[in-house]
Structure formats: C-alpha cells, structure tokens
C-alpha positions as MATLAB code, in Angstrom:
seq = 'XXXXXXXXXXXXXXXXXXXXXXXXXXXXXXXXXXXXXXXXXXXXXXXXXXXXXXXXXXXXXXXXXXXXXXXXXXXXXXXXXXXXXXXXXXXXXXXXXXXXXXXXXXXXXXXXXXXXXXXXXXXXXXXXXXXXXXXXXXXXXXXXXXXXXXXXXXXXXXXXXXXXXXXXXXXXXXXXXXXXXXXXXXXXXXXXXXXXXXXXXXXXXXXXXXXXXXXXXXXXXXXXXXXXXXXXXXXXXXXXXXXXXXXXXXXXXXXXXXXXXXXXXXXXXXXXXXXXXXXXXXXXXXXXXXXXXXXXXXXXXXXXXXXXXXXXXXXXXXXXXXXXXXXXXXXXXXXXXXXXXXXXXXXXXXXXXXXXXXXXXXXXXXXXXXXXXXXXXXXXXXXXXXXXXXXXXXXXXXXXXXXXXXXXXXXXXXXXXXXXXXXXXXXXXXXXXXXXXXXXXXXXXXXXXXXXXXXXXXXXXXXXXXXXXXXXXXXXXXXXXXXXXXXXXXXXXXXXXXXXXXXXXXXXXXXXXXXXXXXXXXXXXXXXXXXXXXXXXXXXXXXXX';
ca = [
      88.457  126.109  128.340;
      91.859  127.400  129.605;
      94.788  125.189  129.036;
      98.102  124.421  130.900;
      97.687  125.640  134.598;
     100.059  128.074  134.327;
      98.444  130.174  131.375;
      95.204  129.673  133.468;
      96.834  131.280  136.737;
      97.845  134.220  134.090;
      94.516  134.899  132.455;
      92.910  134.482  135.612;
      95.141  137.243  136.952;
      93.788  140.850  137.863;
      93.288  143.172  134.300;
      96.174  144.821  135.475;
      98.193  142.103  133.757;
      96.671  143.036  130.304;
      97.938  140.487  127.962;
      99.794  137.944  130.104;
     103.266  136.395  129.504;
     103.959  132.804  129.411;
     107.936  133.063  130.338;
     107.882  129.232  130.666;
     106.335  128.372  127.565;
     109.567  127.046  125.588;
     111.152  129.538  122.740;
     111.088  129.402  119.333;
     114.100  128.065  118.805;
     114.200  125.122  121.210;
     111.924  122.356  120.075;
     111.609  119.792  122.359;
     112.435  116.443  121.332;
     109.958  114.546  118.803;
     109.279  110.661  120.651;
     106.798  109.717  118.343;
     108.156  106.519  116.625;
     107.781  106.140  112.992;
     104.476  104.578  110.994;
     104.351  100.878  111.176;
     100.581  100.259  111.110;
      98.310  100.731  107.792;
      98.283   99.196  104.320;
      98.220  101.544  101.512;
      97.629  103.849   99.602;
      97.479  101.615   96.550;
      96.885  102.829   92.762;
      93.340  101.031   93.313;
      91.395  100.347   96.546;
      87.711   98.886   96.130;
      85.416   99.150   99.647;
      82.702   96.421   98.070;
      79.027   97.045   99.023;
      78.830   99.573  101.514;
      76.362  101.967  102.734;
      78.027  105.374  102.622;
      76.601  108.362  104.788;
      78.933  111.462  103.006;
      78.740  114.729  105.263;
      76.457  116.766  103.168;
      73.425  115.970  105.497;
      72.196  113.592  102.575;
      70.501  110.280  103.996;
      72.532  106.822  103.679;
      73.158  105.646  100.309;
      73.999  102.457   99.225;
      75.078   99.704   97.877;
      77.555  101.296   97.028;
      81.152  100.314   95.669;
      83.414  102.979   96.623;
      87.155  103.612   94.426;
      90.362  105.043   96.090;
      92.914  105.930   93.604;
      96.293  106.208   95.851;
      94.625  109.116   98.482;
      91.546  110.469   96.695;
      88.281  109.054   95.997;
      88.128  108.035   92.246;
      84.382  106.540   92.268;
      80.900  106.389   94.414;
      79.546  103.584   91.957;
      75.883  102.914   93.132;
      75.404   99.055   92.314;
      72.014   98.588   92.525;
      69.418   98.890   95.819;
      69.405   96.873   99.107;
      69.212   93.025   98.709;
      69.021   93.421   94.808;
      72.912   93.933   93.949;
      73.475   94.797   90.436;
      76.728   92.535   89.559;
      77.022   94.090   86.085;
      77.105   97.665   87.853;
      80.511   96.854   89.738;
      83.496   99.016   90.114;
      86.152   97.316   87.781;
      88.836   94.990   90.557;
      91.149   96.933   92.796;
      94.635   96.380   93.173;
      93.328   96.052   97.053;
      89.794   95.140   97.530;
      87.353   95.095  101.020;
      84.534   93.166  101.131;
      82.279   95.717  104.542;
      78.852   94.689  103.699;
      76.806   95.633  106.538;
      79.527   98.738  107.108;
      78.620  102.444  106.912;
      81.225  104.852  105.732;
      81.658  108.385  106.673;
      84.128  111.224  106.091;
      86.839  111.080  108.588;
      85.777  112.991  111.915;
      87.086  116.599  112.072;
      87.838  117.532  116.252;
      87.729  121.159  115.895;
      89.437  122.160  119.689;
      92.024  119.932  120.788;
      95.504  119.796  122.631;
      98.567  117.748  121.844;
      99.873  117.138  124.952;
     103.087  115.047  126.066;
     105.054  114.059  128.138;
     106.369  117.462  129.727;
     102.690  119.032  130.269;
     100.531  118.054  133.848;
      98.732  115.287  132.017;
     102.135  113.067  131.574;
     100.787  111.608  128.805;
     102.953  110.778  125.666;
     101.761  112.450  122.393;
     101.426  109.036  120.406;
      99.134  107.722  122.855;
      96.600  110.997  122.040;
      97.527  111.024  117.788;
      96.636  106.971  118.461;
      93.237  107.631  120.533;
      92.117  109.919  117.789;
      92.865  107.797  114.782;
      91.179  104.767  116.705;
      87.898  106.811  117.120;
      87.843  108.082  113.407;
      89.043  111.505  113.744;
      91.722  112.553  110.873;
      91.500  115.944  110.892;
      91.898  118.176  114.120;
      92.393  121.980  115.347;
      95.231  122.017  118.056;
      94.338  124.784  120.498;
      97.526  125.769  121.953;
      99.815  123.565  123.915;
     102.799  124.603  126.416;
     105.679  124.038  123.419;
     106.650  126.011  120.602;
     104.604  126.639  117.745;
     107.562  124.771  116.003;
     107.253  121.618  117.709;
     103.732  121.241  116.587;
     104.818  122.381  113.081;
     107.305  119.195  112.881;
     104.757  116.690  114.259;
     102.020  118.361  111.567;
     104.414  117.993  108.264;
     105.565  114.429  109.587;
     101.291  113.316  109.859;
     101.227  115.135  106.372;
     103.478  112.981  105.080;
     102.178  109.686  106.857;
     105.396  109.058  108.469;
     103.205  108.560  111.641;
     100.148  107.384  112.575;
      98.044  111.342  113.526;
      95.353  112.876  112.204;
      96.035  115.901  109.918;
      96.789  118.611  112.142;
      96.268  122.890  112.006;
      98.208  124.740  113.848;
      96.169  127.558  115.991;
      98.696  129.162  119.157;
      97.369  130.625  122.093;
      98.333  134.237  121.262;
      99.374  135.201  124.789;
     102.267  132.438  124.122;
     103.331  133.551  120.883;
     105.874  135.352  122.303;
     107.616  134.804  126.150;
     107.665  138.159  126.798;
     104.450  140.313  127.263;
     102.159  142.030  124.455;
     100.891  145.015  125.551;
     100.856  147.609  122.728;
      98.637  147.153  119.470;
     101.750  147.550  116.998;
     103.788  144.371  119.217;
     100.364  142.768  118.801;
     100.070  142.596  115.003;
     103.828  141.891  114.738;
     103.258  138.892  117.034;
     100.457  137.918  114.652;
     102.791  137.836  111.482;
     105.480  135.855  113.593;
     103.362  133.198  114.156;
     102.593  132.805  110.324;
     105.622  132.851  109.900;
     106.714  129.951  112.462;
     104.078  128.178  110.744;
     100.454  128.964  112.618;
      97.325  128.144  110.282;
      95.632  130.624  113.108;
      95.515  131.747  116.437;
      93.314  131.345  119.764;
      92.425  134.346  121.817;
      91.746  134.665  125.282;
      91.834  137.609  126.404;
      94.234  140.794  127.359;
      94.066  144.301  126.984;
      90.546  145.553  124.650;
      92.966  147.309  122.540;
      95.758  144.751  121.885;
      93.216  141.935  121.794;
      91.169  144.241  118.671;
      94.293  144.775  116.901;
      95.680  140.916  117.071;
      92.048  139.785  115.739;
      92.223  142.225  112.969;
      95.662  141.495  111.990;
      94.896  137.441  111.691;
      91.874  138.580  109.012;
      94.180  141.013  107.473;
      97.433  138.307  106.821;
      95.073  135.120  106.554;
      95.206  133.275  109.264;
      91.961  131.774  110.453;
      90.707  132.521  114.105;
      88.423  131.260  117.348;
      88.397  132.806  120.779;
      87.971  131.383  124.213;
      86.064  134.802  125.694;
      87.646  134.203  129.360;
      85.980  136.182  131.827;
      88.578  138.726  133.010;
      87.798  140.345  129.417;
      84.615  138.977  128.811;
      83.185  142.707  130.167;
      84.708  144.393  127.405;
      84.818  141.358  124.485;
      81.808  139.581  124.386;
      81.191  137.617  120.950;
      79.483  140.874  119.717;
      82.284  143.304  120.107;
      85.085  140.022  119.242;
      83.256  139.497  115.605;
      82.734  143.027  114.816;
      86.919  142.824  115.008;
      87.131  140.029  112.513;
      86.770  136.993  114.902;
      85.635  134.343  113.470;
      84.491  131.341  115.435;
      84.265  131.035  119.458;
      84.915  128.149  121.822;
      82.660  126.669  124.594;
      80.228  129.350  125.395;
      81.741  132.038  127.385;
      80.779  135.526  125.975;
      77.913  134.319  124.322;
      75.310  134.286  127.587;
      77.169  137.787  127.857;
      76.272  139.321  124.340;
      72.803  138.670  125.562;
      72.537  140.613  129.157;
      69.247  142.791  129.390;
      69.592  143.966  132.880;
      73.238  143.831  133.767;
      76.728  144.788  131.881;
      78.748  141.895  134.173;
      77.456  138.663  135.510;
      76.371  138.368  139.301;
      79.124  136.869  141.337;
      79.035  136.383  144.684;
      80.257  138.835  147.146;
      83.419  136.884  147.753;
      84.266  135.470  144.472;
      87.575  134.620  143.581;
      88.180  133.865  139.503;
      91.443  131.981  140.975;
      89.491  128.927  142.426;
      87.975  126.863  139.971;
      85.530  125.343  141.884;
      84.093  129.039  142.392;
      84.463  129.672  138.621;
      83.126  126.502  137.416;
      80.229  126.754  139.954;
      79.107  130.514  139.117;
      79.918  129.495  135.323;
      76.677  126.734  135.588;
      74.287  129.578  136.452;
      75.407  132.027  133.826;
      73.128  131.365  131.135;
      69.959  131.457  133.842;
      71.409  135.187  133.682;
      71.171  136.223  130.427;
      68.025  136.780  128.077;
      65.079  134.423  127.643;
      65.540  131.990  124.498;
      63.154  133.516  121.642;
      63.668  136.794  123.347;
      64.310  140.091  121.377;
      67.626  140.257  122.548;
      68.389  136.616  122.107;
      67.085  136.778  118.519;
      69.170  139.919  117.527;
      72.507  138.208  118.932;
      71.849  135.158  117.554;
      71.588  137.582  113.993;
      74.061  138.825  114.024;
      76.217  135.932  114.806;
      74.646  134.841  111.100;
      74.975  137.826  109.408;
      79.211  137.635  110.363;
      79.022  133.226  109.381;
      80.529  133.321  112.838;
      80.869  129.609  113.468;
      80.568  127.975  117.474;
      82.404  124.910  118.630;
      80.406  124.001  121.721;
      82.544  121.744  123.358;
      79.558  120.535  125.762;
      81.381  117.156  126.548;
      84.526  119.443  128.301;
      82.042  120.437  130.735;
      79.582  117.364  131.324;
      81.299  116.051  134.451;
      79.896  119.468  136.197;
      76.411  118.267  135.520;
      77.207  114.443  136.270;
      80.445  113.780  137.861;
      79.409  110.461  138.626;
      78.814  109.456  134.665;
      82.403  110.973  133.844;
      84.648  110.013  136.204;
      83.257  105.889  136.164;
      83.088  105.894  132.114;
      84.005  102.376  131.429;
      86.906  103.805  128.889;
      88.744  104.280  131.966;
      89.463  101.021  133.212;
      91.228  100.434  129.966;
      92.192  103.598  128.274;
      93.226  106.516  130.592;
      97.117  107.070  131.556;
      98.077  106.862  135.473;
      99.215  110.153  134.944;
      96.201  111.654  133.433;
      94.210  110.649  136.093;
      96.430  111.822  139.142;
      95.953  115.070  136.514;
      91.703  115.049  136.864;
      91.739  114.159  140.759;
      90.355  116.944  142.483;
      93.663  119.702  142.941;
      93.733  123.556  143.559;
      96.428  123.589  141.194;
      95.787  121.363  138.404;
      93.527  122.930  135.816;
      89.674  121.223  135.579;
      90.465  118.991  138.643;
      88.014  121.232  140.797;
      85.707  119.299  142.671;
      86.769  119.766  146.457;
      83.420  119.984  147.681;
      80.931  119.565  144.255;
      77.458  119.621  145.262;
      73.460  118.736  144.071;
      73.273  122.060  143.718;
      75.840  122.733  141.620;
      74.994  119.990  139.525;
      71.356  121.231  139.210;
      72.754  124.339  138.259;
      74.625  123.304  135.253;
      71.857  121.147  133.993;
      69.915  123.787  133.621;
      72.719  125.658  131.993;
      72.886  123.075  129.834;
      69.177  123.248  128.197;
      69.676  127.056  127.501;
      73.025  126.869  126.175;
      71.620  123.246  123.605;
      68.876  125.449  122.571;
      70.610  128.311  121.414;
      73.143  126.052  119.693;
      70.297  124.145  118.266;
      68.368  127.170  117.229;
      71.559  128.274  115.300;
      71.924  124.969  113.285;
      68.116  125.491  112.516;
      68.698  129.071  111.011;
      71.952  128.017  109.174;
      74.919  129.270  111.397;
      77.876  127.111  111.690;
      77.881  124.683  114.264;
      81.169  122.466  114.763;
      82.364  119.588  116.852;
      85.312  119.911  119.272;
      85.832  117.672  122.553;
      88.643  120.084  124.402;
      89.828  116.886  125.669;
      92.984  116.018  128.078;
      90.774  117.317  131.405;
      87.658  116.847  133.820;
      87.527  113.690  133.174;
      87.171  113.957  129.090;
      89.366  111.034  127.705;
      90.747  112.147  124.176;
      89.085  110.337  121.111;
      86.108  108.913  123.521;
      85.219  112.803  124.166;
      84.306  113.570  120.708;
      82.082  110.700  120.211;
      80.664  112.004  123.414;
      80.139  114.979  121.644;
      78.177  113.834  119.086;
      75.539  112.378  121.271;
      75.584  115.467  122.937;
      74.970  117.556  119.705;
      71.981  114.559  119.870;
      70.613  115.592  123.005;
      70.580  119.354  121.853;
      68.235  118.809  118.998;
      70.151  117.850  116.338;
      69.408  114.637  114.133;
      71.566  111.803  113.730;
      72.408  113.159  110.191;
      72.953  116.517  111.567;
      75.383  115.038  114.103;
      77.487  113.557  111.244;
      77.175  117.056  109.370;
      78.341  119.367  112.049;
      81.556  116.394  112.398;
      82.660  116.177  109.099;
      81.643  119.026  106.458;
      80.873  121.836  108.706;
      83.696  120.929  110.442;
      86.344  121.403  107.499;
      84.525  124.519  106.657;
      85.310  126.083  109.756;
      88.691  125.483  109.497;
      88.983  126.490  105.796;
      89.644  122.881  104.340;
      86.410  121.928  102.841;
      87.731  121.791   99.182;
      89.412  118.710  100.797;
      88.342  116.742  103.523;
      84.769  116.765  105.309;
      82.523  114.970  102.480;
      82.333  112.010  100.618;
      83.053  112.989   97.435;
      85.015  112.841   93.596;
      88.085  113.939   93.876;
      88.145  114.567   97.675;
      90.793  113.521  100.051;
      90.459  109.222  101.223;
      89.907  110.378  104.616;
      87.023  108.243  106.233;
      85.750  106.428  109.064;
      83.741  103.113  108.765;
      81.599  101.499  111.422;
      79.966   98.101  111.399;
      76.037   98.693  111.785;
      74.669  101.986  111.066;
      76.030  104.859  113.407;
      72.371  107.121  112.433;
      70.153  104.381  114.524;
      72.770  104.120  117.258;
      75.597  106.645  117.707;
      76.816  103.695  120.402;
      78.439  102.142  118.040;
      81.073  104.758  117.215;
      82.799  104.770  121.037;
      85.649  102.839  121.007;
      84.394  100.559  123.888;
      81.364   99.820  121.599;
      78.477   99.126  123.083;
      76.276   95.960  124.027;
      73.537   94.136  122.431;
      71.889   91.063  123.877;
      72.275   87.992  121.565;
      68.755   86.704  121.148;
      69.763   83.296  119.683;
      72.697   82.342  122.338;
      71.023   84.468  125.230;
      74.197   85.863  125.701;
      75.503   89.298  125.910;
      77.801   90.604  123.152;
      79.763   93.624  122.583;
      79.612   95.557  119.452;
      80.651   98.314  117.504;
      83.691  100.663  117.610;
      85.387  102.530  114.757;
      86.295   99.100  112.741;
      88.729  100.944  110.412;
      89.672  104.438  109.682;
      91.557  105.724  106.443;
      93.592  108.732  105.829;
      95.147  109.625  102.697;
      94.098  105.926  101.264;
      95.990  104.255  104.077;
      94.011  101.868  105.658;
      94.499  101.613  109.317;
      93.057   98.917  111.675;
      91.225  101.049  114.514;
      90.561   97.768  116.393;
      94.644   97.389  116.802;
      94.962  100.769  117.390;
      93.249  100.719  120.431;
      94.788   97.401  121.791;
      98.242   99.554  121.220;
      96.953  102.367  123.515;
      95.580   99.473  125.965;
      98.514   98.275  126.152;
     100.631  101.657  126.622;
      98.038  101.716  129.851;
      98.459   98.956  130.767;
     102.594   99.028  130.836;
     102.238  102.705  132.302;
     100.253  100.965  135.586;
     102.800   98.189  135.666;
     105.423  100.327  135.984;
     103.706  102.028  139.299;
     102.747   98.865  140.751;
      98.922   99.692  139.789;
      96.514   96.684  139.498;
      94.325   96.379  135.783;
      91.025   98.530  136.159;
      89.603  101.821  136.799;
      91.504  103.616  139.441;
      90.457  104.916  142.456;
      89.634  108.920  143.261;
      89.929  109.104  146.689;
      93.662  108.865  147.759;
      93.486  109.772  151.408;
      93.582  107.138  154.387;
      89.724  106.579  155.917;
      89.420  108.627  158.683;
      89.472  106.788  162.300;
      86.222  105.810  163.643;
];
C-alpha cells in the first residue's frame, strides 16, 4: 500500500511523471529531532536467565515441545534442556540455577514476531502519532524484529532510531532499513545511470534495502538490478500506473526479490487482457475508485489451478521470490464494520490517528465516502482467490511472510499483525504454519535467519511468551486478549495477551507496556477535551428533520 499522501498523489500521477520526486521529503542532512526517551523498562540481560518449565513452540514448523527449561546467557540462548514429559517433571534433568530465574508453567514460548512491512511514523506525518507509542505497540504484541517500508524522513533519521534499538537504549524492535526509492533523493530519477547511483547512496546513508513502486520501465529495471548487484535486499509495491509494464514476472526477472500486498500478481496472470478493466470514467486519483476496482481484480485474472496460474505461481518458486500479503491492510474493504469498532480502539488508537482513518479525499486509506454491499462483496471474493494462491504457495514451498502495513484503514499497529496471523489462518494455513511464516520465514526474507526467527543454540534471546497455548487459540496473542467464561464463578474473565516479550535477553513486561500506550491515549484525549472510549466516525451535525 502507498504511504504518506503526498508520495501517493505522485505515483498516482499520469506516466508522464516517470519516477516521481518527493521535494518535501526532508534531506539527508537534516534529521529531524529524535523524541524517543531513553530505556527505563526491562530487566536484563543477565550472565544466566532460566524460563522454568515451559512449552516452547520454536519457528521451524516443529510441534510444541516441552517441559522444557530454557537458558539465556546475556542475549543468546545457551540451552533448550528437555526435563522430562507433561505432568512427569524430571527434577534431576534441570538446567543448573540462573542468576535470574522465571517460573511460566502453563506459558508457551515463541521466537519474537518478525513484521515484515511496516512504517515508523511520528509526530510530523498525517497520523500525528509519536514514534514511541508505535516501537511500544510492537514490543507489547511480541514483535522484535520489523522491515520499515519507507517513511516521509530521511533515511538517516531511521538509521539513528535503528543503532539506538540495537543497542537497547530504547524500548523498539530491531529495525531494517528499506527507503522508498522515489524518496531517496528530492529531486527526480529519471535516467538508469542517476538510478543506480541513487541505489549506492542509500547504502551508503545506511539502507539494508529499498522499496519500489514504480517509475519509468527502464529506471525502475536498472534500480532493481543495482540493489542485487551492491547487496541490498529488495520488495516492491507493483502500483498500478506501472503495473502494465512491471508485473511480478517482468520485476523478478530484474532481480526483485519479494513483493508487497498483491498488486501485480493478479496481473502476471491475465489470459485475455494486457491491463485490467476499469471503468469508463476511472480516476487512479480517488481512492474510493481505486480501492473499489482493486476488490474485483483478482475475479479478472486466471482461474486458480489454471495453466497460467500454475506457470506464474512457478516461476515465482523457481526465483525463491518471497510475498508479504499484508491481507489485514485491506480487511476493512471487506468489513468496515469489524475494523473500524475493534475493541483495541477504545483504548489504544491516538486522537490523531483516527481523525487520520475518517473518511477524507486527501488522507491516504481514509476512502469510504460512499462504501457499499457491493463493494464489500466484491473484495470478499477477492479475498478467497488472492488466500488461495498464497496458500497454494506455502503448500509448494515458496516464501510466505507476515507484514501488517499498519498506521491506516483502520489497522492499529501491533494489533494488525496478530490480525494477520489469523488471517494467514483463514487462508489455509495451520496454526503452526502461522507461527512459521511469523518468525523463521520471516527472518529469511529479510536475510537475518542466522539470527533471529527460531528457537535455537546460539540464536539471538528474542522471544515472545503467551500464557495458554497460542496453536489452539491465536486469541490469546491480541493485546486485548480475549474472553473465556469462568465455569466455577460463572463469571466472565479476560485472558491472554503477549505476557512478556524478550529481546536481546532483556526481559520486558508486555502487560506494562501496553498500560504505557493506554495511558499516552488516554492523556492525548484529555488534552482535546475527548471523553474515555471509542470515538465517533461521523463528525457532521444530523441533518434537520
């Protein structure tokens, strides 16, 4: 999905524009201030932590194991010492004491949760939210390793905030570094030898890769091959001014090597068309037109198990090109109703975030002036075509990651990648395969499995540990937890959420994590006079009777 609302109005743009400038994005040299305040939360790391009888899921796709006593020496796992089988502990098999010790029977450990497409956003972007409130929401909901998409600042800024989480001198997730190459530079790129230059600059300002939109065929072929050449990792949002010309297909061939959302995929496959059927007076400016013609795309393309479907979706495997779905980005288009009253709201979304999703012509994803049945009809279907070829791909070994995109329509940051997972769910996957695509298909993609992603000897302490098992009832992962009637007081209890997640061997307390966001809502609607809650949509005086 397009970010910032002025890049959008850019890419959206006639071809003429090629490969668009973004004269506002800020330069390289002037970093906007840094306001996120120094660590204060998290114990650790210690020579010797000891997480006492857990049950461990560990990102391979391997079923739950346990007991299990698990050893973190300073920010590595030392030990996975099995200590017996369920209800017939071994006390002779123990790890030797801890200098810090955790008794989480009845806990299941994971890898920490890898968000492969998000956006650091602050306090200068349309969202007016501040960046520790976002680094916070992630950390609560067990994500410690994310892929920042592009953001309206500097590639610098980012670059500071990602060597400050690297060093734990705040509370973020670890954080790669992938600029939107149309704001690389603030003036345009419209010749292949700018466009490899611009490639090596951002390496060199610190990049770990870039995103692609769109521009020119011939600048956008030469910027993807230079990334490959110099080693920086690459994804692609396949927007559709270009989408004619770069489909996955022709992107790949080039070197590309992973693609967000779905665009150009539904467009690889065409059988009786080169361009999608638009109606007569389409207009790629108004996103309620885009977003509405975007939900009956894939009813366009070729039949799942088709010829043409099948040789795409081989090729994409031949190249290990990876996709990062991103279904939740899009799910208030098939059920605005579920997304805009999630109960996360009342409790976790900024004032200014949600002025930023009501329904604008100018804010980006806030396109619901007149949404219909229809529409949402439409983009349920689009939805079972677009699962199954996702699902198919998991089946026949391609790389399928999780990324939420969140920040708009409604997607709250942290809740949207738990969202995610059920929605990986809903496409086919199993519970285990859910946890898989989060954590180590998710470092694969972005080149970091040596470290993070699995449970594992020597790997990174990064982890996320729920109460209950998270494989029954992925429920238990949102932050809001979920309920469970109390049989013995005939009351109704609430359960679950993220209980604590660890990066590096620090041990953070998710739980106060997300009172600290709670209460940065909470201050942000004092300050405007709002009442505690969810907050209205509709901002216009009733109309007279």
């Amino acid at each position: 999905m397009l970010k910032l609302r002025r890049a959008l109005l850019l890419m959206t743009a006639p071809l003429a524009l090629a490969m668009p400038t973004v004269a506002q994005a800020a330069p390289a040299g002037a970093v906007p201030p840094d306001a996120i305040p120094a660590r204060k939360e998290g114990v650790g790391p210690y020579a010797r932590v000891v997480l006492r009888n857990v049950t461990i899921i560990d990102g391979t796709g391997a079923p739950p194991q346990g007991p299990i006593d698990l050893v973190i020496e300073n920010d590595r796992i030392a030990q996975i010492k099995s200590i017996g089988v369920p209800k017939a502990i071994d006390e002779s098999a123990r790890a030797a004491k801890g200098d810090y010790e955790m008794d989480l029977t009845g806990y299941t450990v994971m890898p920490g949760f890898v968000d492969g497409h998000v956006h650091l956003h602050n306090m200068a972007d349309d969202q007016k939210v501040p960046s520790e409130y976002i680094l916070k929401l992630w950390m609560a909901n067990g994500i410690t390793s994310v892929r920042d998409l592009g953001s309206g600042q500097p590639i610098e800024w980012l670059k500071g905030i990602k060597d400050r989480s690297a060093r734990n001198e705040i509370v973020a997730p670890r954080i790669d570094i992938y600029p939107m190459f149309h704001q690389i530079r603030t003036t345009p790129v419209n010749d292949p030898v700018q466009a490899r230059l611009a490639i090596q600059e951002a390496k060199k300002r610190g990049a770990d890769g870039i995103k692609f939109i769109g521009g020119a065929e011939d600048v956008l072929f030469a910027a993807i091959e230079e990334t490959r050449k110099i080693g920086l990792r690459s994804t692609m949002h396949h927007a559709q001014p270009s989408v004619a010309y770069a489909n996955v297909l022709t992107t790949s061939a080039h070197g590309l090597e992973s693609m967000e959302h779905w665009y150009g995929l539904p467009e690889a496959m065409f059988t009786d068309k080169r361009i999608q059927a638009w109606p007569a007076d389409f207009i790629n400016n108004d996103e309620q037109m885009r977003f509405g013609e975007s939900g009956r795309l894939w009813a366009q393309t070729a039949k799942p198990g088709s010829d043409k479907w099948n040789a795409v979706m081989d090729t994409l495997l031949e190249r290990n090109f990876a996709l990062d779905p991103t279904f939740t980005a899009y799910l208030t288009s098939r059920d605005f109703m579920r997304m805009s009253r999630a109960e996360w709201h009342a409790d976790y979304t900024m004032p200014g975030l949600w002025d930023f999703y009501r329904p604008s012509r100018v804010n980006h994803g806030a396109y619901w002036f007149d949404w219909t049945t229809e529409d949402e009809m439409a983009w349920k279907e689009n939805y079972r075509l677009w699962m199954q070829f996702v699902n198919e791909y998991k089946n026949r070994g391609g790389l399928v990651s999780i990324g939420s995109d969140a920040g708009y329509i409604y997607n709250l940051y942290g809740f949207g990648y738990i969202q995610e997972m059920e929605l990986m769910r809903e496409a086919g996957f199993s519970p285990l395969e859910v946890i898989h695509a989060a954590t180590q298909v998710g470092a694969k993609v972005l080149g970091h499995e040596d470290q993070v992603g699995t449970i594992r000897v020597g790997r990174k302490a990064d982890l996320a540990i729920v109460k209950g098992n998270p494989a029954a009832n992925m429920k238990l992962l949102f932050g809001t937890g979920t309920i469970k009637l109390n049989d013995e007081t005939g009351k109704v209890e609430r359960i679950g959420g993220i209980a604590y997640t660890v990066k590096d061997g620090i041990i953070y307390d998710a739980a106060d994590l997300r009172r600290q966001v709670r209460d940065m809502v909470s201050r942000s609607k004092a300050e405007r006079g709002l009442p505690p809650g969810i907050m209205t949509i509709v901002n216009a005086e009733p109309a007279a009777n």
